[in-house]
C-alpha positions in Angstrom: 3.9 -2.7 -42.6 3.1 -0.8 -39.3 1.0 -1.6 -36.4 -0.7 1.3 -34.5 -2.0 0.7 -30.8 -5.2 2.1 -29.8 -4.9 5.3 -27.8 -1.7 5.7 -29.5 -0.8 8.3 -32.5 2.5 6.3 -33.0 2.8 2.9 -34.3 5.7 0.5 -33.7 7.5 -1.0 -37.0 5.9 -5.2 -37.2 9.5 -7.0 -36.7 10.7 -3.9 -34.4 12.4 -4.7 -31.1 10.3 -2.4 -29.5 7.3 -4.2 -30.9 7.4 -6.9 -28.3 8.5 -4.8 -25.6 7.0 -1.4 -25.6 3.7 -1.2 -26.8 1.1 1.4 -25.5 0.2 -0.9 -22.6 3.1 -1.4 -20.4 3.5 -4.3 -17.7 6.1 -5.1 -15.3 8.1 -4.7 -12.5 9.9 -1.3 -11.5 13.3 -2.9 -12.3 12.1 -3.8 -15.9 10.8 -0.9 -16.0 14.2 0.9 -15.6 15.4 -1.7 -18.1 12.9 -0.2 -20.6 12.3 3.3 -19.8 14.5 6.3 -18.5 12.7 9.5 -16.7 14.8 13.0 -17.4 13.6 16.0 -15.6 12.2 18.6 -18.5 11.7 22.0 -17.7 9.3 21.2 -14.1 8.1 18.2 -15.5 9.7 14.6 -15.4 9.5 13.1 -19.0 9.3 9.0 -19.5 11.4 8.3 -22.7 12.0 4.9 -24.2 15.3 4.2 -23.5 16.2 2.5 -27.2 15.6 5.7 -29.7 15.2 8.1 -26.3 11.3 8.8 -27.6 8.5 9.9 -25.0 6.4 7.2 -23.9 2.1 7.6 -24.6 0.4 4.9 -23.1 -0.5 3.1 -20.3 2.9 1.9 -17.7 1.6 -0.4 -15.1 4.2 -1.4 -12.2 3.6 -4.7 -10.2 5.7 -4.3 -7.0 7.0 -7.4 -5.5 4.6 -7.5 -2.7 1.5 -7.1 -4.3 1.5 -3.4 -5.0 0.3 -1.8 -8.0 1.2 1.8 -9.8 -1.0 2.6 -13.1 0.6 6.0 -14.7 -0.6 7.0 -18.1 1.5 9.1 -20.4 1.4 11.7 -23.0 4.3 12.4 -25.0 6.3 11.2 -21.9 4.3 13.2 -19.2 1.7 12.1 -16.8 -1.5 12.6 -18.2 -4.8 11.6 -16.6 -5.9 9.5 -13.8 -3.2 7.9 -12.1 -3.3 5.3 -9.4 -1.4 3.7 -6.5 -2.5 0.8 -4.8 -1.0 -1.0 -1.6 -1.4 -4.4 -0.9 -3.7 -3.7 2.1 -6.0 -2.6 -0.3 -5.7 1.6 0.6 -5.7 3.7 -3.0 -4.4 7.0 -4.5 -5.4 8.4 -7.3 -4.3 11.8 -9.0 -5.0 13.0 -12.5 -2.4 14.8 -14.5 -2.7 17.5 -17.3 0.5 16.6 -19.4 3.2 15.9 -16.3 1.6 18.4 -13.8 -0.8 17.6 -11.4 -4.6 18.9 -12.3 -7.7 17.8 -11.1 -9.0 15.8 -8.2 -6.0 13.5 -6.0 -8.1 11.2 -3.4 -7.1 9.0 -1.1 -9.0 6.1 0.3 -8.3 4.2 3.1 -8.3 0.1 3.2 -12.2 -0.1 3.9 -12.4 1.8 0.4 -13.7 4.5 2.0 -12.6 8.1 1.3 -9.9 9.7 3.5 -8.6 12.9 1.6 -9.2 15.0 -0.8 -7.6 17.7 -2.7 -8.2 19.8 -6.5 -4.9 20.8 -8.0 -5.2 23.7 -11.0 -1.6 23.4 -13.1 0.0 21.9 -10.5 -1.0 24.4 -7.4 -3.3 23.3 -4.6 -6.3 25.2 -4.5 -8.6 25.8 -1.3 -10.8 22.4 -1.6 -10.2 19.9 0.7 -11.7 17.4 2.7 
């Protein structure tokens, strides 16, 4: 019997080892994170593969830092893909999207007051004229 995750084309075997460890909606820290995961550089874009089978990650990879700090990446076949974000325990914020492992769309940065600071529109990867 298989199990599939929502958001998720692949499902993980009922009984599997992975089950319990890698399902599409990832938490931890960045140490068990390197327990779980390994990143190999593909072509110009960094791939996130489970380490036990060495297949690309799609889900959701959330990474508590041990001060409070939070990174939310979502992945594709093993490539950023959507909106990412970084947040700092002081409460500033990043957030990029991603069009499978290259950066596309809008990456904004707000400051601690929540308030705006930067912004900038990629287009596969390449900076384009808009900024603020």
């Amino acid at each position: 019997m298989g199990l599939v995750f929502s958001g998720c084309d692949e499902g993980v075997e009922e009984g599997s080892p992975l089950n319990n460890q890698v399902a599409n909606d990832w938490n931890g820290t960045l140490a068990e994170k390197e327990e779980i995961f390994i990143e190999n550089l593909e072509g110009n874009v960094t791939v996130l593969r489970i380490r036990d089978g060495n297949k690309p990650f799609t889900g959701k990879v959330t990474i508590h830092g041990s001060n409070g700090e939070q990174r939310v990446f979502r992945f594709r076949e093993g490539k950023k893909h959507g909106l990412c974000t970084i947040r700092d325990t002081a409460g500033a914020r990043t957030e990029t999207n991603y069009l499978l492992g290259v950066e596309h769309g809008l990456h904004v940065q707000f400051g601690r007051d929540g308030k705006e600071r930067f912004r900038w529109r990629y287009v596969n990867g390449k900076m384009t004229q808009d900024k603020k």
